[in-house]
N, C-alpha and C positions, 0 to 999 in steps of 0.2 A: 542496379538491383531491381527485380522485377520482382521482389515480395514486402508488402508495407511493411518496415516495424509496426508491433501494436503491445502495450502492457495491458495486462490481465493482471489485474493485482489477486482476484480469487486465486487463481493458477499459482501465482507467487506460495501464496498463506499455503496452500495444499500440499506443495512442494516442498515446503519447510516442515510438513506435519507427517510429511511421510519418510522424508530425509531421517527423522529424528523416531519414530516408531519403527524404522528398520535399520538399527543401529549396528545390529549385530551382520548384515550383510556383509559380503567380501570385497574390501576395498577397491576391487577394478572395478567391481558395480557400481559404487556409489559413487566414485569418479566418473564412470559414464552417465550414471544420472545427471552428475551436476555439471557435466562441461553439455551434455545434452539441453539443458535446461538455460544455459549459458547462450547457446546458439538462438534457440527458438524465441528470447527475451529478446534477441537484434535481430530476427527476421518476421516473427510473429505469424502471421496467415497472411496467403495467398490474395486477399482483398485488392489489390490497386487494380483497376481497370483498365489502366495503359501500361502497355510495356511486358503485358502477363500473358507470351501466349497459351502457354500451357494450360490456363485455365480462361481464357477469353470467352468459352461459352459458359459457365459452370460459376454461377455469383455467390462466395459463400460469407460475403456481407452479415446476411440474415444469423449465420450460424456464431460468429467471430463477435457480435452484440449479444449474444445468449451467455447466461451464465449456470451452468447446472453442476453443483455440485458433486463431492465424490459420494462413494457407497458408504454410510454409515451403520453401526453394529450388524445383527446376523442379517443374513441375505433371507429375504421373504422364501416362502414354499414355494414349491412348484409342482403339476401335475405331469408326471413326466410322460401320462399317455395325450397330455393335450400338445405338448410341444417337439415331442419326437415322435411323430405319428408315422413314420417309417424307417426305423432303422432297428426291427425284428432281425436278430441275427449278425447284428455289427456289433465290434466293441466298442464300449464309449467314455469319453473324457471330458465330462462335463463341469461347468462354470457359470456361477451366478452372482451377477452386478461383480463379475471380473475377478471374483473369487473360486478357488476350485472347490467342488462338490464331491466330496466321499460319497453322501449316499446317491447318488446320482449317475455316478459312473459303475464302470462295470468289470469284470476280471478282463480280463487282455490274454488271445492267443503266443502261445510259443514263437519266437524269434521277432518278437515286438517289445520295445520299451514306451511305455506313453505316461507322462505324471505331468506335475505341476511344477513349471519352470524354477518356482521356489524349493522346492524337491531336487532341480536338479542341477542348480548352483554347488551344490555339494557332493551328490551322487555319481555326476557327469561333469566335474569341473572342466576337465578338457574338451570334452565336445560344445562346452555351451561358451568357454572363452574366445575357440578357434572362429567359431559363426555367428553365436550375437552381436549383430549389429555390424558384422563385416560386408553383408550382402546388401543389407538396405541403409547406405550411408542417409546422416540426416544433417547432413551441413547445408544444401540448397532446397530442405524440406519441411518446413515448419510444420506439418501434422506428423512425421516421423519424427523430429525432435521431441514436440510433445509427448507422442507415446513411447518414447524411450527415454526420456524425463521419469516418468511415471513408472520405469518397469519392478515391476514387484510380481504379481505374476501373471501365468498364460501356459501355455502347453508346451512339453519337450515333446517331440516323437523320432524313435533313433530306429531304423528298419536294420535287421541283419541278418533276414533270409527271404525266402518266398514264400509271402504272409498271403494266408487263402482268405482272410476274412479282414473286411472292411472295419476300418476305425471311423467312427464317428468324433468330431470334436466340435463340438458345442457351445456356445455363449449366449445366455440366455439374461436378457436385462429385465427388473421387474418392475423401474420406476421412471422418474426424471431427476435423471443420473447421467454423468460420462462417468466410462470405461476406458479402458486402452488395452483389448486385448493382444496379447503377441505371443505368435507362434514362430516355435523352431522347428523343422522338419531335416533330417538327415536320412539321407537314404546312404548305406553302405556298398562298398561293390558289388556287384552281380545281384542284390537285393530288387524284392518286389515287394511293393505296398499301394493299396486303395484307400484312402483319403475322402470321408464328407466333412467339410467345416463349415458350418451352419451360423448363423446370427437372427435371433428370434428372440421378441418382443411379449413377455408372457404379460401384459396389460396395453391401454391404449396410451397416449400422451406423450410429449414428446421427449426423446433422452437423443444421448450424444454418444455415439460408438465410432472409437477412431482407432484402428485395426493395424495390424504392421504383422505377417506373417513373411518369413526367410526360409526356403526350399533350398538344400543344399545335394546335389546329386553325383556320390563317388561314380568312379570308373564301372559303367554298366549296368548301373544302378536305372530299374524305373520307378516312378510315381505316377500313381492317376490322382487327381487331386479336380475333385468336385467341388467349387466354395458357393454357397445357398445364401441368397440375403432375402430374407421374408419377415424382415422388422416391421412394423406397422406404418401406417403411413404419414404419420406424423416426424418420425423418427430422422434425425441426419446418420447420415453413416459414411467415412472415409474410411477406406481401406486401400493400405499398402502389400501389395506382393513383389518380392523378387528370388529369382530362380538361379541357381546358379549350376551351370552343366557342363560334367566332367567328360572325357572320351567316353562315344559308346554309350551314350547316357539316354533314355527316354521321360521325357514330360508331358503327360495329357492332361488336360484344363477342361474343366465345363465350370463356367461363371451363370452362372442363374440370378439376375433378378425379379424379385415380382413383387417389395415390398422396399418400406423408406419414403421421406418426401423430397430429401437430396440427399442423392446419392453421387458418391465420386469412386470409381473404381480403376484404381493404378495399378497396373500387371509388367511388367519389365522380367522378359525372358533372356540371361546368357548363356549364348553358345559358347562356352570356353576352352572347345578342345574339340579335335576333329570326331565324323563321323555321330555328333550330338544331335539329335533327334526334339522336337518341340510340334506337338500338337497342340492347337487351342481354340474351344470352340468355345459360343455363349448365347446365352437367349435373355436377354431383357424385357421387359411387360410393363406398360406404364397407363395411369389411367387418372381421373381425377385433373391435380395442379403437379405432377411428382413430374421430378428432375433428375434423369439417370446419365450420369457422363461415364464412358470408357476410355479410359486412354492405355491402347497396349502396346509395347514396344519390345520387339523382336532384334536381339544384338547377336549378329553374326561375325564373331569375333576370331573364328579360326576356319581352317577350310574343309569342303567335305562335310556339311553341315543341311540337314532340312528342317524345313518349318511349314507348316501349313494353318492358317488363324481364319476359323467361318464364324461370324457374328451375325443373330439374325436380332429382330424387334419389332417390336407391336406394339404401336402407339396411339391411344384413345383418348378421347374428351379433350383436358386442353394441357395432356402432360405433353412433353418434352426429351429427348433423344440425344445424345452428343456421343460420335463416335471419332473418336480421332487414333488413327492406329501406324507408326510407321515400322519398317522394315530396315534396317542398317545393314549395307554390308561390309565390313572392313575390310581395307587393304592388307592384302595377302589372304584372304577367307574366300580363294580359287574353287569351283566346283560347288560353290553355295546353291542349293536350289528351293527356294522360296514365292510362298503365295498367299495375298487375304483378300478376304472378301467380307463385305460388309453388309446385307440386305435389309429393310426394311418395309411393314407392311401398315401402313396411316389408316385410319379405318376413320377419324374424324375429318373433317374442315379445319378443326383450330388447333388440331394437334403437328407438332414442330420436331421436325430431326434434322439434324447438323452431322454429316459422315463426311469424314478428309481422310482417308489411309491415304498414305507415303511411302515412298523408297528413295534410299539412298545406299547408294552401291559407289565403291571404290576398289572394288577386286576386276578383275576378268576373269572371260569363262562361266558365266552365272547366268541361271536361269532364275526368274525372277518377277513377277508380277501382281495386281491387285485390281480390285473393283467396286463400287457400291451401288445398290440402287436403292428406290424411294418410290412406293406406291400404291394404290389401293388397289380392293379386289379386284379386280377383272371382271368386268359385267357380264361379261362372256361367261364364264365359268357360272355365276349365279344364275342366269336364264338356263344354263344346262340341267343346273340341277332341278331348277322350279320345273320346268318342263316336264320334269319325272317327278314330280309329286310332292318334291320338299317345300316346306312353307320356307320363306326366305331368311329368318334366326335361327333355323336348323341349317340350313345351308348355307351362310356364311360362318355359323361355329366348324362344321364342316371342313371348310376349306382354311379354318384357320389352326382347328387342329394342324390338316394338312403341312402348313406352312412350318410350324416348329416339330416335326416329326422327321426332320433331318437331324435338327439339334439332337432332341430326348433321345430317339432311338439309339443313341449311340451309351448311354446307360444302361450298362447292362444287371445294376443291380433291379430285380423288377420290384419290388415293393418302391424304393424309391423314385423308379422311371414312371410308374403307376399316380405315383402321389404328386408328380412333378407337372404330369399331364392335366390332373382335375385342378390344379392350384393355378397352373396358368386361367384356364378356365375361369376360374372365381374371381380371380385379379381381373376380370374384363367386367363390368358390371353390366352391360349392356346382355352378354350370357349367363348370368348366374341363374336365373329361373329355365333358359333354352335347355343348359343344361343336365 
């Protein structure tokens, strides 16, 4: 076993207090609660040091000794122009201290369903029994345990045509509190849908956000799916994603970090039928003592299959980096053609990144490859631009815009690619006045 047992007896008490205020839930629910809850008691977190590669660089010790209660009576207020400051024009489904928000969210375009997973135990019994928790097992996962322990609720989103306007989906924490938000995404066949899901900290101090979204993608079906973590920096944040893809399917990913003080971001993409398509790109921003781990894993499970994964980062002062990414290609998933790349750009002395992408192929016929690098500006480049008159905080913001203008441009909503650009920015403290 390469996960400690550990008892949380808060978690226990919590579990028995939510088991029993949601009584009236439908019995396969609360059997998944409790055999969820059942697991996560014999595997607990991730903590043991030997024997744990999956998490060998990423110590969530710190986090697994913290005890933060759940959300008690109404969810504090929120300003909804301080924490959605770009999504003019999306529609939105928003959640506070892991509750859903009427007044907060917004009408919803034609050929979209988007509510409150509690909403849609009942509304969408079928679709929410077929994929809850089918995509993102939690038997070797003790933070998907936990958040499927806990599920009460989180976001449904069911697509079943070609949605011109972007959904926003939102979680906004107001205290020192854990969460467990979880989302469902179901894209239907031949269906298109836009995707921001956001995590944002409307105070400072620390809280606990432990995240589980499930992408599920019928015959033809695409999703662009944006997920934004801009929680404060105090804040831990674990988040599970997993993708599952039908023939003909399309997935694009933009992972943005720029907030959290450890963060763990688990992506697991299936290719489950040929001719499946998987885009995935990401920028992470690190600065201060913060601790950002990537782990993404590309399953090539049938043939006729691409993926292409660019991750880039920017890492200052004395945070920290972990990219671990492998690529799988199954026996019989012939004609697979696959690529990642990892870049990095260290701008301190004592700032630390750890990049290992992998491949592992058991097909033939596959084209197939990966890369990382690791390294500061180029002196070269700065004398270029000093030379033509830039003082030297101007021209290194410069070239570091430059640097993540692979990632952002590829956002094509502009208030959001706009707002993405000045926030990297601000996360670099060394630029917030250059600026």
């Amino acid at each position: 076993m390469t996960q400690a047992v550990a008892t949380h007896e808060q978690y226990e008490a919590d579990f028995r207090k939510l088991q029993e205020s949601r009584s009236s839930d439908p019995g396969w629910l609360k059997d998944l609660r409790n055999a969820a809850f059942g697991r996560f008691q014999e595997i607990g977190f991730p903590v043991a040091r030997k024997g744990n590669e999956l998490w060998k660089y990423t110590d969530v010790r710190p986090l697994a000794a913290e005890t933060f209660p759940q959300p008690a009576g109404v969810p504090a207020s929120v300003d909804a122009a301080q924490v959605f400051p770009f999504d003019d024009g999306m529609a939105r489904v928003a959640f506070v201290d892991g509750r859903f928000s009427q007044e907060l969210s917004t009408p919803l375009p034609d050929g979209l369903v988007a509510m409150s997973l509690a909403q849609a135990y009942t509304e969408h019994s079928d679709d929410v029994q077929r994929h809850l928790s089918q995509h993102a097992p939690y038997a070797d996962e003790g933070f998907t345990a936990l958040n499927t322990a806990f599920l009460a609720d989180g976001a449904f989103v069911l697509s079943e045509g070609a949605v011109q306007t972007p959904l926003h989906i939102v979680y906004v924490t107001t205290g020192r509190v854990v969460t467990h938000p979880r989302t469902l995404i179901v894209g239907r066949p031949t269906s298109e849908l836009s995707v921001v899901e956001s995590y944002v900290s409307a105070t400072g101090g620390k809280h606990f956000t432990n995240s589980v979204t499930e992408v599920a993608l019928e015959e033809g079906a695409q999703v662009t799916h944006r997920r934004l973590l801009i929680e404060n920096q105090e804040a831990y944040h674990v988040a599970t994603t997993r993708v599952h893809q039908s023939r003909d399917s399309v997935y694009r990913s933009l992972v943005y970090e720029a907030g959290g003080g450890l963060v763990r971001n688990d992506l697991t993409v299936l290719l489950d039928a040929e001719g499946a398509e998987a885009h995935l790109k990401g920028l992470y921003v690190t600065a201060g003592k913060q601790h950002v781990d990537n782990n993404v894993n590309i399953d090539h499970a049938k043939p006729h299959g691409y993926s292409r994964l660019y991750y880039k980062g920017i890492v200052d002062e004395q945070s920290k980096a972990v990219f671990g990414g492998l690529v799988l290609v199954r026996p019989g998933a012939d004609k697979t053609d696959a690529y990642q790349e990892d870049k990095n750009l260290i701008l301190s002395h004592e700032a630390e990144v750890d990049s290992k992408p992998a491949l592992e192929i058991y097909a033939d016929d596959v084209k197939a490859g990966h890369g990382a690098t690791a390294g500061a500006i180029a002196d070269e480049a700065l004398f270029y631009m000093q030379s033509r008159g830039i003082d030297p905080e101007q021209a290194m913001l410069f070239l570091v815009r430059g640097f993540v203008s692979e990632i952002l441009d590829s956002v094509t909503i502009e208030p959001l690619r706009e707002w993405l650009v000045e926030r990297t920015t601000q996360a670099l403290p060394r630029f917030r006045e250059a600026a």
